[in-house]
C-alpha positions in Angstrom: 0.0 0.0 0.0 1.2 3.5 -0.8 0.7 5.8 1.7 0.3 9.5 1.4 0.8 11.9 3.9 -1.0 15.4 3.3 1.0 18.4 5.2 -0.7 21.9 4.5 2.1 24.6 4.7 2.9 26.5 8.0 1.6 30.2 8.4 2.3 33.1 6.6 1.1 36.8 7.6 -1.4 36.7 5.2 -2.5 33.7 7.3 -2.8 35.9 10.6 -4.6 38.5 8.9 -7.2 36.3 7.6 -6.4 37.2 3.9 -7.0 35.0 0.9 -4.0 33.7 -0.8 -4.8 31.4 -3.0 -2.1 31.4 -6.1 -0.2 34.5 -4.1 3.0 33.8 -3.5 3.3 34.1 0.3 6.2 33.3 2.2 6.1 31.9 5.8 6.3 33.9 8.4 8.6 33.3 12.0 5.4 31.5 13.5 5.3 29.5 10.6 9.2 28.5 10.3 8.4 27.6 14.1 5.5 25.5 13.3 7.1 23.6 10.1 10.9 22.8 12.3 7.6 21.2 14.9 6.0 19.3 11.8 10.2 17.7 11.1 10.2 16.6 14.6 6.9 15.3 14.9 8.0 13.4 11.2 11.7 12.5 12.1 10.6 8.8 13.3 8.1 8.9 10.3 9.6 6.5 7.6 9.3 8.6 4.6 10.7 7.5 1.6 10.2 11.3 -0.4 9.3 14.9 0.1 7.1 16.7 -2.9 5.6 20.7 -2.6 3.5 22.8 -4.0 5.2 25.6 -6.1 4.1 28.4 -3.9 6.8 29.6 -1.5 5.0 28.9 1.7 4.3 25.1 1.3 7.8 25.0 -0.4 9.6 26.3 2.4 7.5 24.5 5.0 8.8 21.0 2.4 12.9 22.6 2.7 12.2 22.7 6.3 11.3 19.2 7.3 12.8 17.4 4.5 16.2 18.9 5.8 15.3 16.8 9.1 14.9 13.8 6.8 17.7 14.3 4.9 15.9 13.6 1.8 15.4 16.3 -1.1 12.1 17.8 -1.9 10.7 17.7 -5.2 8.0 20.5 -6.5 5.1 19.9 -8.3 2.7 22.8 -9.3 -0.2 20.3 -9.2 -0.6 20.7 -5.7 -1.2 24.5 -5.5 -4.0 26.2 -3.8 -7.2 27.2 -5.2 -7.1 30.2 -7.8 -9.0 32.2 -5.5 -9.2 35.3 -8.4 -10.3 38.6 -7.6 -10.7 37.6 -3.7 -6.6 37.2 -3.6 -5.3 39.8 -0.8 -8.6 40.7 0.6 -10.3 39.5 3.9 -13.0 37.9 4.9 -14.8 40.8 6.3 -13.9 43.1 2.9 -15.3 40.4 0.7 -18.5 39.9 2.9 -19.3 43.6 2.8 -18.4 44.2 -0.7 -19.8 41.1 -2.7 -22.2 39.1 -0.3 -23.9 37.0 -2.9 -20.3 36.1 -4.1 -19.9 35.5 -0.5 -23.0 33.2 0.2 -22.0 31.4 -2.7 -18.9 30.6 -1.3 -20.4 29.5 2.4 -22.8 27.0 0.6 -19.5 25.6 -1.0 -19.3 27.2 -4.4 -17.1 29.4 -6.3 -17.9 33.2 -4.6 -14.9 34.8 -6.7 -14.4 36.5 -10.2 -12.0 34.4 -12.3 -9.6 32.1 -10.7 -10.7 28.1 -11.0 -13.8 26.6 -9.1 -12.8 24.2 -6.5 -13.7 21.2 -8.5 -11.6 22.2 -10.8 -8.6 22.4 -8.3 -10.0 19.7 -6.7 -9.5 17.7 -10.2 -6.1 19.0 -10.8 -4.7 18.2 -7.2 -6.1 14.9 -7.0 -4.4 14.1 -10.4 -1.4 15.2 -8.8 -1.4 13.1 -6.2 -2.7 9.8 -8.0 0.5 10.9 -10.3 3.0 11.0 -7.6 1.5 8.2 -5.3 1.9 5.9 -8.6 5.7 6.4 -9.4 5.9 5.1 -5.7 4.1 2.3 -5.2 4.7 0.6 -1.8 6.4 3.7 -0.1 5.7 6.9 1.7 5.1 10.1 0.2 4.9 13.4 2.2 3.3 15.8 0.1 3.7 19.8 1.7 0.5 21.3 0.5 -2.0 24.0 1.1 -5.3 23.5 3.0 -7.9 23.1 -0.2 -5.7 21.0 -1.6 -5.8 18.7 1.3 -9.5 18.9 1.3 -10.3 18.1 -1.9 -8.1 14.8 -1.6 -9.8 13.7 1.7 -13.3 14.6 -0.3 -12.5 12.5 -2.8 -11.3 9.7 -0.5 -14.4 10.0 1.3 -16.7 9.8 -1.4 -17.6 13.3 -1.3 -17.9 15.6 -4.1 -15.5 19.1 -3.0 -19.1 21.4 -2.9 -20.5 18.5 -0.7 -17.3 18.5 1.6 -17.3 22.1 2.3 -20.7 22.1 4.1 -20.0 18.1 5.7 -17.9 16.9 8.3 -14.4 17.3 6.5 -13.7 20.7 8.4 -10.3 23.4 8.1 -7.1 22.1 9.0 -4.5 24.1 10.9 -1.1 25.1 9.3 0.8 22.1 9.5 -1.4 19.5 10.6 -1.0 16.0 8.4 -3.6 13.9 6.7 -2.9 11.0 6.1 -4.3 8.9 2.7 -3.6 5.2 1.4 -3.4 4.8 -2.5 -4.6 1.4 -3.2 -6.1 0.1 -6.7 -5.3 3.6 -8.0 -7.3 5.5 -5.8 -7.3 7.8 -2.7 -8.8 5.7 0.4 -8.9 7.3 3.9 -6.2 6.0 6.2 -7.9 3.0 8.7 -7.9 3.3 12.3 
């Protein structure tokens, strides 16, 4: 069984302020240097056979981090990149509520609230094509895959059965800055880890 271990990226300032990043290229802040040197020693005893990132500086710096600990290289892969979040990139939460709240609504009920950018089943699509990708030129091993936090949830949709909409409103919530999910690959699909 391949097993695939999900790390979203550590916090940026962007993070802290509550801003949308999406495809913004972000680097981590001290708190999140802190939090990914925290992630390599929680993964140190972790037999992990190789590191991939996202493109995006703050999951790729969170991937230089711990693989350093590993002493294994990290490979990038633009695949696993963030949701386009389009025009909502830089703004807050609050901003986009007061300034487009039917873009926002749509968002809450788990669709795309944003002008341009890609739908999150169309990230979803991309990332989980990704990872089937990667997990298959490893069969049998370990894979720790530094992402971001939609990315991660549109692999754990699709390993539950859930459609991304469906799994934005359901019981597959947020998941802090670097916290792991962890995946099995088996018969060429994501499965949710047992136990």
């Amino acid at each position: 069984m391949t097993v695939i271990l999900l790390a979203r990226h550590g916090e940026t300032d962007w993070n802290n302020e509550r801003r949308w990043q999406g495809h913004e290229d972000r680097p981590l802040n001290d708190v999140g240097r802190e939090q990914a040197r925290e992630l390599a020693d929680t993964l140190a005893d972790r037999a992990i056979d190789v590191v991939y990132s996202s493109d995006l500086a703050r999951a790729h710096e969170t991937a230089l981090i711990v693989a350093d600990r590993l002493g294994l290289p990290v490979e990038v892969d633009a695949g696993l990149r963030e949701v386009d979040v389009g025009d909502w990139s830089g703004r807050v939460h609050s901003e986009i509520e007061g300034v487009d709240p039917e873009g926002y609504r749509r968002w809450q009920e788990g669709g795309k609230g944003w002008s341009g950018g890609e739908s999150y089943e169309e990230m979803g699509e991309r990332v989980v094509a990704a990872v089937l990708r990667l997990a298959a030129r490893h069969p049998g091993q370990t894979l720790l895959l530094v992402t971001h936090g939609g990315s991660i949830r549109a692999c754990r949709a699709t390993a539950a059965g859930l459609d991304y909409a469906a799994s934005r409103v359901a019981a597959i919530g947020s998941m802090a800055n670097c916290e792991v999910a962890e995946l099995h690959m088996a018969d060429g699909r994501l499965a949710v880890a047992a136990g």
